[in-house]
gemmi code that builds the backbone of each chain (N, CA, C; Angstrom):
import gemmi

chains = {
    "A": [
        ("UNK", (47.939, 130.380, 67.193), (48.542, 129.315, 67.981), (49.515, 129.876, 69.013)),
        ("UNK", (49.495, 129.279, 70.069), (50.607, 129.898, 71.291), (51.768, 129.196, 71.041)),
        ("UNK", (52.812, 130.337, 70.953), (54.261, 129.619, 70.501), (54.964, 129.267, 71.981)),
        ("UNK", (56.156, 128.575, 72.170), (56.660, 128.213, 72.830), (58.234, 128.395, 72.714)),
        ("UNK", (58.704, 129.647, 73.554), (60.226, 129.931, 73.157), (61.094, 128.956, 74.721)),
        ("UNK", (61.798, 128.151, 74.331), (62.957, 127.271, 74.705), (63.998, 128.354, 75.349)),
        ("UNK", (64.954, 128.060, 76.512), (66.523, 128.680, 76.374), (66.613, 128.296, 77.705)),
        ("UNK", (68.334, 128.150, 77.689), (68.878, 128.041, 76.558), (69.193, 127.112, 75.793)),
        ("UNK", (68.749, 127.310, 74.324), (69.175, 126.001, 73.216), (70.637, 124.371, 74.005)),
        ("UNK", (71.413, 124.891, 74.438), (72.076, 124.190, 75.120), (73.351, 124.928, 75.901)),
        ("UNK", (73.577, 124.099, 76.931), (74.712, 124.198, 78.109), (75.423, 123.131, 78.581)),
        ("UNK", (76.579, 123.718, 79.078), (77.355, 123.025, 79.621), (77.354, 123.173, 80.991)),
        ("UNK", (77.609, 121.702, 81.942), (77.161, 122.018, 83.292), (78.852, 120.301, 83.336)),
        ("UNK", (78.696, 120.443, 84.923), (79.451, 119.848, 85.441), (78.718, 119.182, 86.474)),
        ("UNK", (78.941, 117.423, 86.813), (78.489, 116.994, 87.510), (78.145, 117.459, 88.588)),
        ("UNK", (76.875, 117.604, 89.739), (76.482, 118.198, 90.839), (76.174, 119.732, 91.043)),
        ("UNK", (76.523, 120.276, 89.557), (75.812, 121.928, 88.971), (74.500, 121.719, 89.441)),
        ("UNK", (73.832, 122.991, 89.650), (72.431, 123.490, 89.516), (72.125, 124.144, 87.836)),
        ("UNK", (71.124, 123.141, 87.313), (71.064, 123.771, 85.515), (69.309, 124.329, 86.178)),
        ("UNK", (69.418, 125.345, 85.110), (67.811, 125.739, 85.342), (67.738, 125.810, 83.417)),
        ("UNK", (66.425, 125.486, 82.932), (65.804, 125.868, 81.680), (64.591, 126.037, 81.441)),
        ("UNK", (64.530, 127.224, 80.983), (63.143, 127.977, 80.631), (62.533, 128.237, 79.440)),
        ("UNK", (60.586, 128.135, 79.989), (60.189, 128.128, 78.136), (59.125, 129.223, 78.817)),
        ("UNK", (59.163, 130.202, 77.606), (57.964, 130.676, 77.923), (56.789, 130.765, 76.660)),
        ("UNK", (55.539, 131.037, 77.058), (54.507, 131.126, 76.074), (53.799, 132.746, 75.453)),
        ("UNK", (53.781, 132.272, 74.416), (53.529, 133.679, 73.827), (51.802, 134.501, 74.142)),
        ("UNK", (51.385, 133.366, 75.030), (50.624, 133.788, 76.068), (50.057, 132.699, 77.297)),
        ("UNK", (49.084, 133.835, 78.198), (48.941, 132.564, 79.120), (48.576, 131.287, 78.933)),
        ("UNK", (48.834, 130.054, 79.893), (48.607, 128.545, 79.614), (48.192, 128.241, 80.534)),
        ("UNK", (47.910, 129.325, 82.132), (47.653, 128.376, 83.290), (48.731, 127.594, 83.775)),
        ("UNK", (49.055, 126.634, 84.135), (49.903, 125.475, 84.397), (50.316, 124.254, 83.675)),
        ("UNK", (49.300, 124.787, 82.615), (49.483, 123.545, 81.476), (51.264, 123.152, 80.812)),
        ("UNK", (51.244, 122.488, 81.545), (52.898, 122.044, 80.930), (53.529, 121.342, 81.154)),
        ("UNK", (54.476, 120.599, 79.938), (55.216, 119.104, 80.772), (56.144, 119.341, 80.475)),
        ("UNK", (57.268, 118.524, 81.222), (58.871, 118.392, 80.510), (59.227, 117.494, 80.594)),
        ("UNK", (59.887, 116.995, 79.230), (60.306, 115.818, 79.087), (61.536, 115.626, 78.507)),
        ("UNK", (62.133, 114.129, 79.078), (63.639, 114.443, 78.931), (64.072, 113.454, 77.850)),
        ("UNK", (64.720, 113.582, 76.933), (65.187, 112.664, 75.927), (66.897, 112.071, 75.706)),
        ("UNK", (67.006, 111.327, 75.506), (68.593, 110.941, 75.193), (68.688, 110.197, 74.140)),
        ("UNK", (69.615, 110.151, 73.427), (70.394, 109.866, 72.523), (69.666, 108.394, 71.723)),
        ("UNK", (69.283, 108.724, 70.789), (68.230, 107.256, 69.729), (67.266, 106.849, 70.780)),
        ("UNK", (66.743, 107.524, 72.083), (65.972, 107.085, 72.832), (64.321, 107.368, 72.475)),
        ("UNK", (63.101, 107.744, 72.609), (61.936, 108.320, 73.043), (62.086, 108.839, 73.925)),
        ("UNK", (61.465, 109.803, 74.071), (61.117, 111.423, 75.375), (60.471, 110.237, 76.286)),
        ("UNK", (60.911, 110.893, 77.356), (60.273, 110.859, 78.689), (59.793, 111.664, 79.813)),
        ("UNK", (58.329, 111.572, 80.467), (58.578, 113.081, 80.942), (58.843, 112.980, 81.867)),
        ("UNK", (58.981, 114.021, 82.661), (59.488, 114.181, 84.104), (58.444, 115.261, 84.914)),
        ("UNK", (57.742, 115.954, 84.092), (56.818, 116.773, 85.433), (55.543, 117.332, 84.367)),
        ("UNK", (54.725, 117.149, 85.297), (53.301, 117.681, 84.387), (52.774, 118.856, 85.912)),
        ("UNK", (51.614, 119.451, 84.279), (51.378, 120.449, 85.235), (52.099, 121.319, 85.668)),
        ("UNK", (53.101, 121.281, 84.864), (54.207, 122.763, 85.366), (55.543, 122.397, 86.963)),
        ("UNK", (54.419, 121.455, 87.552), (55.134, 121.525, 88.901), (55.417, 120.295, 89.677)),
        ("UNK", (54.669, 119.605, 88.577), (54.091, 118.246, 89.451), (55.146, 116.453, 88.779)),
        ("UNK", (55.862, 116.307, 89.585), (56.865, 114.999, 89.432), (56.360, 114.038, 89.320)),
        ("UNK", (56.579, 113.557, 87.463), (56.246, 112.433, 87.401), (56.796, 110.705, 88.665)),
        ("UNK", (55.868, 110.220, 88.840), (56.282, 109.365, 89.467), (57.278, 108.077, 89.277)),
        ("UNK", (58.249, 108.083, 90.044), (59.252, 107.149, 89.763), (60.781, 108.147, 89.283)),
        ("UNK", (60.404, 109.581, 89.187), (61.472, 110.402, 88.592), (61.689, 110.943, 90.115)),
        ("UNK", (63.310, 111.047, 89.785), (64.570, 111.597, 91.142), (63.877, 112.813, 91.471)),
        ("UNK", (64.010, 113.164, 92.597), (63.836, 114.638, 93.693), (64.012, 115.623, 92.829)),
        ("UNK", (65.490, 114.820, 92.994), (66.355, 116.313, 92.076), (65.957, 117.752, 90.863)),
        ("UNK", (64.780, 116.693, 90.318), (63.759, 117.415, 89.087), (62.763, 118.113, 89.525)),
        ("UNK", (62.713, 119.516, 89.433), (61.738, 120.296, 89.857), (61.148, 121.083, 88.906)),
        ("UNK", (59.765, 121.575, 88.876), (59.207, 122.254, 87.398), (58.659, 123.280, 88.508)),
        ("UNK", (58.270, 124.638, 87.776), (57.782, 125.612, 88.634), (57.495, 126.973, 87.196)),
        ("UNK", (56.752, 127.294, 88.096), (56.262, 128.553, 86.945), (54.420, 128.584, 86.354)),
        ("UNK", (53.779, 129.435, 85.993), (52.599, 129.662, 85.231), (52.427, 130.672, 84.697)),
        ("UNK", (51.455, 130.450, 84.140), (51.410, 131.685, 83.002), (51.669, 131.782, 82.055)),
        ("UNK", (53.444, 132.567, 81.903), (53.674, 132.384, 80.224), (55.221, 132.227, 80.746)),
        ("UNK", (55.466, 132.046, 82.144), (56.754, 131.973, 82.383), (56.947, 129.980, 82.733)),
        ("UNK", (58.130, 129.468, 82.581), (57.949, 128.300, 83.171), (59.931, 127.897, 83.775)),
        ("UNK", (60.079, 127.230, 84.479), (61.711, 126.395, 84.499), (61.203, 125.080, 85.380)),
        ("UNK", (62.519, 124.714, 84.441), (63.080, 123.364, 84.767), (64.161, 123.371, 85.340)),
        ("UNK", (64.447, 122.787, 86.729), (65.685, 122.729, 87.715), (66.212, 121.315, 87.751)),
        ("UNK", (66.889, 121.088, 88.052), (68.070, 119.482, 88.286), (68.642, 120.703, 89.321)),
        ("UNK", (68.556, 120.205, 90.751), (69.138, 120.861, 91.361), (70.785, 120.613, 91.491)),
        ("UNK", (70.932, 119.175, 91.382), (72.488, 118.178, 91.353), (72.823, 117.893, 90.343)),
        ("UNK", (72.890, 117.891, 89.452), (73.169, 117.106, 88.005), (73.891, 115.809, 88.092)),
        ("UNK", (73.431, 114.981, 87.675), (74.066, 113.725, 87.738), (74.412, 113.228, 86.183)),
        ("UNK", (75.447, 112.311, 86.349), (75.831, 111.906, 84.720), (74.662, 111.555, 83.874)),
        ("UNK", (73.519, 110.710, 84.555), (72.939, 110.000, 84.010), (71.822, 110.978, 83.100)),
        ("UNK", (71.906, 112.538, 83.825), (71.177, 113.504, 83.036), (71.256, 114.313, 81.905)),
        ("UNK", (72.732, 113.826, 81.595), (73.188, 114.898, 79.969), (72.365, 114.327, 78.998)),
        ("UNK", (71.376, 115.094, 78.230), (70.348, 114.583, 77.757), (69.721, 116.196, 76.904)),
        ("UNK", (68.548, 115.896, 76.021), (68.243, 117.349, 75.860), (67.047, 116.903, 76.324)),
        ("UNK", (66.447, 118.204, 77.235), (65.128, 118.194, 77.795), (64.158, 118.995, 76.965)),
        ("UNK", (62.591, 119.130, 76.858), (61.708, 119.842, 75.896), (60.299, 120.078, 76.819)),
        ("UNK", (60.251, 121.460, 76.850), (59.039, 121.658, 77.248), (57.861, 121.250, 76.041)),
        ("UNK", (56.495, 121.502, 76.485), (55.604, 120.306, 75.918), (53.993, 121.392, 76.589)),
        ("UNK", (53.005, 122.296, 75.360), (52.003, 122.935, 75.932), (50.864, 122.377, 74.718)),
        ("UNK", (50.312, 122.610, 75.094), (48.762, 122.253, 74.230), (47.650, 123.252, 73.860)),
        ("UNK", (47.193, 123.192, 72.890), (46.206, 124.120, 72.680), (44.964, 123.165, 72.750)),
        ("UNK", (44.131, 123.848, 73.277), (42.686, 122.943, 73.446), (41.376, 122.901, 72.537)),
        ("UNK", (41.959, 123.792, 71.407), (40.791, 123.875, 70.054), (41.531, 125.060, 69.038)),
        ("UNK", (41.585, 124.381, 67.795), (42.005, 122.894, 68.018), (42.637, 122.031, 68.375)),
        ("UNK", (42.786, 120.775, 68.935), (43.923, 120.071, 69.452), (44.964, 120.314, 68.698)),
        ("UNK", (46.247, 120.792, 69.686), (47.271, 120.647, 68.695), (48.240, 120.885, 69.911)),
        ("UNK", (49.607, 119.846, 69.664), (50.767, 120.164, 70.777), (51.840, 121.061, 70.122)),
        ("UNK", (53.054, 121.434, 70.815), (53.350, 122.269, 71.033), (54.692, 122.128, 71.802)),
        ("UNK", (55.984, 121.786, 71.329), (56.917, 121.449, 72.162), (58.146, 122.964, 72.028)),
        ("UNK", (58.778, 123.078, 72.942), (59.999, 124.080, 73.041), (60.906, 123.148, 71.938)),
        ("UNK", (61.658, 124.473, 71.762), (62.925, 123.640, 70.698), (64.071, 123.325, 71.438)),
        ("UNK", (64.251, 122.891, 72.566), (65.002, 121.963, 73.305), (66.097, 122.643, 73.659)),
        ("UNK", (66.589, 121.745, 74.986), (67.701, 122.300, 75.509), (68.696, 121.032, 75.692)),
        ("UNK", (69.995, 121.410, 75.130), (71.075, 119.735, 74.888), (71.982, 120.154, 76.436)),
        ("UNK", (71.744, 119.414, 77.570), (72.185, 119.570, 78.704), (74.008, 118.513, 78.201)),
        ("UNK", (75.128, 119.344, 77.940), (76.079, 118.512, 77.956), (77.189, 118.747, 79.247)),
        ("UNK", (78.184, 117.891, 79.169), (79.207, 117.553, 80.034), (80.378, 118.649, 79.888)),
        ("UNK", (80.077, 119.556, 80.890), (81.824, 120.346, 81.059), (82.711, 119.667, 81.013)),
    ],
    "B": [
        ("UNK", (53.286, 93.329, 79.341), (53.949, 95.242, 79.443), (53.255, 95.945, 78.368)),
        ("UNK", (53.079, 97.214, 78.576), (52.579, 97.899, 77.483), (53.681, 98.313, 76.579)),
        ("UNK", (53.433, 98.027, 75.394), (54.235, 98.261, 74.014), (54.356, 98.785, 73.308)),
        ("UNK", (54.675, 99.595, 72.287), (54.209, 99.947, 70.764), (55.546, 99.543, 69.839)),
        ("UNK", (55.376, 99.358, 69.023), (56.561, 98.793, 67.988), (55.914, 99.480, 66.266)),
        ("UNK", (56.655, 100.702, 65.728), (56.384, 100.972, 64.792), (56.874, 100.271, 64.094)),
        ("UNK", (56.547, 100.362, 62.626), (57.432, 99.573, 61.617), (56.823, 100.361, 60.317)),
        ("UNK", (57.560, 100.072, 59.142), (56.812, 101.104, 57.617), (57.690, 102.190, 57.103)),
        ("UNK", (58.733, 102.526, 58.216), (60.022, 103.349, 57.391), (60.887, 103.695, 56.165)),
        ("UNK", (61.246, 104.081, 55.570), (62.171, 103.633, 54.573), (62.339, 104.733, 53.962)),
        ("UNK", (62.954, 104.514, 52.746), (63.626, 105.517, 51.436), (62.615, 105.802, 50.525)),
        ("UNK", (61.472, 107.102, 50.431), (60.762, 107.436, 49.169), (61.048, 108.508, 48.943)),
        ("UNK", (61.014, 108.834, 47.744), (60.873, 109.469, 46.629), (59.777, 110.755, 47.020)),
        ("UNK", (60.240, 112.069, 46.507), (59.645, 113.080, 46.763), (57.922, 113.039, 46.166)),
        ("UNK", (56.873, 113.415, 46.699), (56.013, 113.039, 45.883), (55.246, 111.457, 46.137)),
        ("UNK", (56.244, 110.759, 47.197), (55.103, 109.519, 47.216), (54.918, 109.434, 48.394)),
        ("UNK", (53.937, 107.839, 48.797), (53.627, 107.743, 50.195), (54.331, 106.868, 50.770)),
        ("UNK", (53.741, 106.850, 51.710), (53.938, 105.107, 52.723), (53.067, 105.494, 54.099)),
        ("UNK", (53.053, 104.702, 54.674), (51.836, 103.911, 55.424), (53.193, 103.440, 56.270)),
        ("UNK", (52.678, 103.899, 57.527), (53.332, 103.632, 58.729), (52.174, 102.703, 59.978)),
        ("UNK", (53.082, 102.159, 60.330), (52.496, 100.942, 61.345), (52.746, 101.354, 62.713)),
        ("UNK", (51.570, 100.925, 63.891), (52.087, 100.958, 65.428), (51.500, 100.173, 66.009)),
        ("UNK", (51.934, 98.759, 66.057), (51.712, 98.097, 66.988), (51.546, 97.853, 68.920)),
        ("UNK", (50.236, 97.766, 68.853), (50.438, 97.626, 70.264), (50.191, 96.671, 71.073)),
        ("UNK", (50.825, 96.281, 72.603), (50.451, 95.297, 73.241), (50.428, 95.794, 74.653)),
        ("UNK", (49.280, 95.148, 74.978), (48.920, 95.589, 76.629), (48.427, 96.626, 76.939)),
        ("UNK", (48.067, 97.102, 75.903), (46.705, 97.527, 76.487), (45.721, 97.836, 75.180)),
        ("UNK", (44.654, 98.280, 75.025), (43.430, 98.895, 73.599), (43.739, 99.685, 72.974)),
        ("UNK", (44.241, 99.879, 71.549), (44.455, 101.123, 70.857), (43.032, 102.421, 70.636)),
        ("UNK", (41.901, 101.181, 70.615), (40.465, 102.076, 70.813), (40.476, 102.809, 71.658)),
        ("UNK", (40.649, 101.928, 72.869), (40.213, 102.937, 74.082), (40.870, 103.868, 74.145)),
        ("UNK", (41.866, 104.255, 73.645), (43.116, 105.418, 73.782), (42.850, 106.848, 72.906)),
        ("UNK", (43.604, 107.424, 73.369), (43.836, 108.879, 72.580), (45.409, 108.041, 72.423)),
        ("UNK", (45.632, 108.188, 70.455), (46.633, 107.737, 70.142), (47.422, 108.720, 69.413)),
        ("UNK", (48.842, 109.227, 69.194), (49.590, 110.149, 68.766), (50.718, 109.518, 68.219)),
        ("UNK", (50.885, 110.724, 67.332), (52.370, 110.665, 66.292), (52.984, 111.696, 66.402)),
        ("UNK", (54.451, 111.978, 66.742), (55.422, 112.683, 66.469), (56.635, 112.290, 65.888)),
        ("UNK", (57.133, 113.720, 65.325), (58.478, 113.414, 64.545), (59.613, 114.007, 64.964)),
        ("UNK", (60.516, 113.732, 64.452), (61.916, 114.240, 65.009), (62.748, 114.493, 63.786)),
        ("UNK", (63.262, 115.189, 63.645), (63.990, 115.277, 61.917), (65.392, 115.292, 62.340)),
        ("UNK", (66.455, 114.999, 61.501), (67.230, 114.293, 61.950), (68.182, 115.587, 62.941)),
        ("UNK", (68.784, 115.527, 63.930), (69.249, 116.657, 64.775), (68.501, 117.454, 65.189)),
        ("UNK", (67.113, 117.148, 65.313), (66.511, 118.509, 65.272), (65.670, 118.361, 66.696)),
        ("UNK", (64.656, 118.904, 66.755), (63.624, 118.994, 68.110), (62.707, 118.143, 68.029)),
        ("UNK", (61.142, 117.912, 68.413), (59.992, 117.313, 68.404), (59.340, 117.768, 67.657)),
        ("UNK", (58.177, 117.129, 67.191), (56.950, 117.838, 66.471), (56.234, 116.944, 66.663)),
        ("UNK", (54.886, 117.900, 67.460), (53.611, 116.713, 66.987), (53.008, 116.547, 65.581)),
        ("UNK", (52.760, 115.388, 65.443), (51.990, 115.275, 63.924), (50.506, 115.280, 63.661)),
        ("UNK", (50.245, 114.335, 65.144), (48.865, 113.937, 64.762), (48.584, 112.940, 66.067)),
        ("UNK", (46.905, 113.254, 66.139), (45.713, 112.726, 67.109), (45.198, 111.918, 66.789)),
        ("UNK", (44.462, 111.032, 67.362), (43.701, 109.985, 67.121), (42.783, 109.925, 68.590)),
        ("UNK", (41.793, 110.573, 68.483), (40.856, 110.422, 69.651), (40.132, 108.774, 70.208)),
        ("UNK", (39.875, 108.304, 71.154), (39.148, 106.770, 71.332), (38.070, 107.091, 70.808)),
        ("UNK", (36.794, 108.496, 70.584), (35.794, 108.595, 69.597), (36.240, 108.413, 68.257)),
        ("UNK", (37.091, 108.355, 67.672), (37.450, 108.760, 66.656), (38.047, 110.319, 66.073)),
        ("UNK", (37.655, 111.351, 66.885), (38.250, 111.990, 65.686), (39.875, 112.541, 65.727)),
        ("UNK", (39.958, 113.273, 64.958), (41.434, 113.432, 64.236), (41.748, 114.647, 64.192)),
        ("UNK", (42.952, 115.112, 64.105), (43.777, 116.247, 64.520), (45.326, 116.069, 63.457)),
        ("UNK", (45.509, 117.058, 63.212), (46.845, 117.536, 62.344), (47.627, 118.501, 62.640)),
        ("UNK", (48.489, 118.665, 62.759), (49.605, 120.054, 62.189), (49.366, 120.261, 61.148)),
        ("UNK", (49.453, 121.694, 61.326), (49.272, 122.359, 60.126), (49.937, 122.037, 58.332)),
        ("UNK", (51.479, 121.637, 59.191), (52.894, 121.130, 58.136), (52.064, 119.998, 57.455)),
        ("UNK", (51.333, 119.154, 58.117), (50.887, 117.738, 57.411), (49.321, 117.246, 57.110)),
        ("UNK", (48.722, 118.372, 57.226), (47.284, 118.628, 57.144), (47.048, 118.444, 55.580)),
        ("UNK", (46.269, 117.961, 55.467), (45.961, 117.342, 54.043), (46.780, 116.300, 52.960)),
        ("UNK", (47.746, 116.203, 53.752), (48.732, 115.025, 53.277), (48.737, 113.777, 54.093)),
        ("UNK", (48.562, 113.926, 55.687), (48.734, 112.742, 56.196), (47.724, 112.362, 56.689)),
        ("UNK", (47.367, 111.135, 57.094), (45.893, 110.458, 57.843), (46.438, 109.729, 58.843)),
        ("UNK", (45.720, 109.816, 59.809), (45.885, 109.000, 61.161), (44.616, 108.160, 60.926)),
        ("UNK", (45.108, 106.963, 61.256), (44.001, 105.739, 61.551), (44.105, 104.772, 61.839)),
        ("UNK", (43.119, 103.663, 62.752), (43.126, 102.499, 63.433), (43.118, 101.732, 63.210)),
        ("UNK", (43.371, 100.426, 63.142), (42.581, 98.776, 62.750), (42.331, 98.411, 64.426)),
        ("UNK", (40.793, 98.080, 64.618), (40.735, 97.560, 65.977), (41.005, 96.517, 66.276)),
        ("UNK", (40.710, 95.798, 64.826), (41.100, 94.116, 65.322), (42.535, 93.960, 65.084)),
        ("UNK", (43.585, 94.939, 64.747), (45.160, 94.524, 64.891), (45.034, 94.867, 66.136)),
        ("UNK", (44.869, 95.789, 66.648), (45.331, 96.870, 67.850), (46.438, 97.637, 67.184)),
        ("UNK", (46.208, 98.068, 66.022), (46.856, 98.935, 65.472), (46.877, 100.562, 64.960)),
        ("UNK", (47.789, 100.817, 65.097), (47.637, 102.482, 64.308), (48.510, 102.812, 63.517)),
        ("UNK", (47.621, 103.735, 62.423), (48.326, 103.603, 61.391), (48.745, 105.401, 61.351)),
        ("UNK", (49.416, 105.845, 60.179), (49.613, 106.948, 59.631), (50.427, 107.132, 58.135)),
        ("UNK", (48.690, 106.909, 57.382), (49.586, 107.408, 55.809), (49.764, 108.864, 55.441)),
        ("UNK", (50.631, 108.775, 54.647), (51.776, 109.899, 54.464), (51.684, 110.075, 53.013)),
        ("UNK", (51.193, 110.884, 52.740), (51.167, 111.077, 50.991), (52.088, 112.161, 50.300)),
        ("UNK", (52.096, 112.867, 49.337), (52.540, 113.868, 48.928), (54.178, 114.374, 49.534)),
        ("UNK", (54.707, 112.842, 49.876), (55.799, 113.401, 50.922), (56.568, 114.413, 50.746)),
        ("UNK", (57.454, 114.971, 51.434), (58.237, 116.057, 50.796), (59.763, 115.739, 51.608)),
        ("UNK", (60.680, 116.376, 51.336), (61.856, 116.745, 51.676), (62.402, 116.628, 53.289)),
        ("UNK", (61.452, 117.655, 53.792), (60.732, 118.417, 55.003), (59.947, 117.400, 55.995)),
        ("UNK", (60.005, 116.230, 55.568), (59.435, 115.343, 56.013), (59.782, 114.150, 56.895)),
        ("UNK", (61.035, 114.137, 56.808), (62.262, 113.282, 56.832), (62.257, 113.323, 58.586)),
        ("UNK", (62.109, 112.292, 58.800), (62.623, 112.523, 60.245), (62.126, 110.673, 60.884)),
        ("UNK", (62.810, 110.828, 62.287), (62.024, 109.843, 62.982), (60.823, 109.349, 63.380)),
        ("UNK", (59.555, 108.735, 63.004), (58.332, 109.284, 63.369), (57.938, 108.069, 64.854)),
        ("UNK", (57.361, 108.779, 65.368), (57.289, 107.891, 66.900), (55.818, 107.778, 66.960)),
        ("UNK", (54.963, 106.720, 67.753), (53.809, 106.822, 67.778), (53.729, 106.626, 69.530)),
        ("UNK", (52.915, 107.285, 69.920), (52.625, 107.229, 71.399), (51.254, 107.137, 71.909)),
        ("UNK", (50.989, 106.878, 73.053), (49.504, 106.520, 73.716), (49.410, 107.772, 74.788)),
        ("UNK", (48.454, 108.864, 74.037), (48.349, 110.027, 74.493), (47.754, 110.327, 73.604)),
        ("UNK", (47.501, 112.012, 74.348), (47.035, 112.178, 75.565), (45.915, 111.470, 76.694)),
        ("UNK", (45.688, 112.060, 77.554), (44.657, 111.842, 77.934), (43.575, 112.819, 78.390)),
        ("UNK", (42.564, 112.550, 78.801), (41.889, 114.182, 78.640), (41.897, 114.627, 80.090)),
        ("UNK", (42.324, 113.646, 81.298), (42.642, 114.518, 82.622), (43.699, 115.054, 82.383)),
        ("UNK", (44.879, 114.645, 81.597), (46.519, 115.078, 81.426), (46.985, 115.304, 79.841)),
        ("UNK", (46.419, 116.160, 79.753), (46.420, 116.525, 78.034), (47.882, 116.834, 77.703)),
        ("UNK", (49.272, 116.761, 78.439), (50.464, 116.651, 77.664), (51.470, 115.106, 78.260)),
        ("UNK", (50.410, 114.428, 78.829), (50.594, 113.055, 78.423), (51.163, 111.879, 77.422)),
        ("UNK", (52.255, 111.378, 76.993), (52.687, 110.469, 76.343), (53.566, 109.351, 76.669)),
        ("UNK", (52.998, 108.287, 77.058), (53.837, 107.182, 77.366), (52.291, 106.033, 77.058)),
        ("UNK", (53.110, 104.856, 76.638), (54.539, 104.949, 76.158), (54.835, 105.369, 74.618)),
        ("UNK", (55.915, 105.468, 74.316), (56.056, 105.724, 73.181), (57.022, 104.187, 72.112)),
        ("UNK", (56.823, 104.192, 70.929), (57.625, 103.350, 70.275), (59.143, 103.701, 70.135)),
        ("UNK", (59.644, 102.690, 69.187), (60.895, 103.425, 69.198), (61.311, 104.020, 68.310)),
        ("UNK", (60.411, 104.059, 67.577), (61.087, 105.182, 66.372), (60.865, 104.472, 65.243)),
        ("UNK", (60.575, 105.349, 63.590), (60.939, 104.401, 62.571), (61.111, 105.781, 61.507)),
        ("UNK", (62.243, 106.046, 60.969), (63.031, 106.783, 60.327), (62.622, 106.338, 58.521)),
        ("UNK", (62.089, 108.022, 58.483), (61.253, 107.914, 57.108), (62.171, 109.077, 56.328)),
        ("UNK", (62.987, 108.294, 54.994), (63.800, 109.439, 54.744), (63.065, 109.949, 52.993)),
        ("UNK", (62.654, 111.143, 52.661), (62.283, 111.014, 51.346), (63.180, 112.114, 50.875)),
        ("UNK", (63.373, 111.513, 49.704), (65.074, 111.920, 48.575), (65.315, 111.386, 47.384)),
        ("UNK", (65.324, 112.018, 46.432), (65.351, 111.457, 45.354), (67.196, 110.609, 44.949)),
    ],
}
model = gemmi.Model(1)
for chain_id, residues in chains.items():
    chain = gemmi.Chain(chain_id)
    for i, (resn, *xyz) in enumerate(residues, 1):
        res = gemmi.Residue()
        res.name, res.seqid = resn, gemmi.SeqId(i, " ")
        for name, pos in zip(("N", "CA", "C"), xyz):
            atom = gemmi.Atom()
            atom.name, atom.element = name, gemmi.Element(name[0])
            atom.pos, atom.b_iso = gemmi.Position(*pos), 0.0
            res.add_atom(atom)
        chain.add_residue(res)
    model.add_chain(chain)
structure = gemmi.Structure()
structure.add_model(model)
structure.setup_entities()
């Protein structure tokens, strides 16, 4: 199974910071990859598939980039409404089986 | 609107089951690729389990031979019994409408959760 290493586990950022977080795979995936953002007693939500590609209706600000076995997640501004922990998200295609990073808790400097 | 509303949570005992519920509205649970994940309490994600619109089925390894994913078409429901529970088991379990096979890390929407604690 292709593992999925998270980091960093969590940070502290200050409103209008640039946060970056990265997962990589313990081998290649292509582009296969989502990130999704969760908050507090909520359900995940994602924000970019395909490694690169912005879910629709989600802020600018969220950018995904990377393939292979490398990947990040950018918030170029940080806004309040984003302290949240985010989770990368890969798939194996036989057998089906997902595959999430062990998360990153984006908190408030 | 499209919906899901789990329900079937509660307090068991190491060693037993329960049968978890996911209601849906607005749209076909058939037609779907339907999913379960968990969350343990503080902790990260885990997928649990598949439910293809052919039917077939998919596990983690952690819950492979203990748990079953399955449908009622005429609720528009999905289910997931849970047998042999353990300790290790404990967490939030969410059911979602995913994947899909153009966007295989696909999940929305998801329910809101229903918190399965087993403890003697």
């Amino acid at each position: 199974d292709i593992q999925m290493t998270q980091s960093p586990s969590s940070l502290s950022a200050s409103v209008g910071d640039r946060v970056t977080i990265t997962c990589r795979a313990s081998q290649g995936i292509r582009n296969d990859l989502g990130w999704y953002q969760q908050k507090p007693g909520k359900a995940p939500k994602r924000l970019i598939y395909a490694a690169s590609s912005l879910q629709s209706g989600v802020p600018s600000r969220f950018s995904g980039s990377g393939s292979g076995t490398e990947f990040t997640l950018t918030i170029s501004s940080l806004q309040p409404e984003d302290f949240a922990t985010y989770y990368c998200l890969q798939h194996n295609s036989y057998p089906p089986t997902w595959t999430f990073g062990q998360g990153t808790k984006v908190e408030i400097k | 609107e499209v919906q899901l509303v789990e329900s079937g949570g509660g307090l068991i005992q190491p060693g037993g089951s329960l049968r978890l519920s996911c209601a849906a509205s607005g749209f076909t649970v058939s037609s779907n690729y339907m999913s379960w994940v968990r969350q343990a309490p503080g902790k990260g994600l885990e997928w649990v389990s598949v439910i293809y619109s052919g039917g077939s089925t998919y596990y983690a390894d952690s819950v492979k031979g203990r748990f079953t994913i399955s449908r009622d078409n005429s609720k528009n429901t999905l289910y997931l019994q849970m047998n042999s529970l353990r300790a290790e088991d404990t967490a939030v379990y969410y059911c979602a409408r995913g994947p899909r096979v153009s966007d295989p890390n696909w999940f929305d929407p998801w329910g809101q959760g229903t918190l399965v604690t087993v403890s003697s």
